[in-house]
C-alpha positions, 0 to 999 in steps of 0.5 A: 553872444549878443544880449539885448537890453530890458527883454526886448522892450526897450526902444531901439537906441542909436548913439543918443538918439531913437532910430527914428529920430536919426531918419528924421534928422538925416532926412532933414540934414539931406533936405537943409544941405540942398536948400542951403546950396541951391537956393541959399537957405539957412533955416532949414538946417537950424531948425534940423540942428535944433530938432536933433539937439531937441531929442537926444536922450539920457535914461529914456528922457530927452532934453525936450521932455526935460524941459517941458517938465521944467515949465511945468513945474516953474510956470504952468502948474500951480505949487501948493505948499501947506504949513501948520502945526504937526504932531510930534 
């Protein structure tokens, strides 16, 4: 018997990445592999080891979402801190 995950609302998962981002990344791998053979590029498959390094994901978060969250919260987003005296 073969149960599926969160009642069939979870997105489908593939090893770490979503289904979609594996036909993303093995189009571009199919795409880099011919660019770096026939015409000598080597950017096309950095920028596709890139993007799949970019979307693996641990608990519905990918490491891109990691780090925009990051900047967030250490570079764009302004930190309000409020100090004074408390009831005790």
């Amino acid at each position: 018997m073969y149960i599926y995950p969160d009642n069939l609302k979870s997105k489908a998962v593939l090893w770490l990445w979503q289904l979609r981002d594996i036909g993303i990344i093995g189009v571009g791998l199919l795409l880099s592999v011919f660019a770096l053979t026939q015409l000598k590029l080597l950017p096309p498959i950095v920028i596709t080891a890139l993007y799949a390094f970019l979307t693996i994901r641990f608990d519905d978060t990918s490491i891109l979402d990691f780090i925009k969250y990051a900047c967030a919260f250490f570079i764009t987003k302004q930190q309000t801190f409020e100090w004074g005296y408390g009831k005790q």
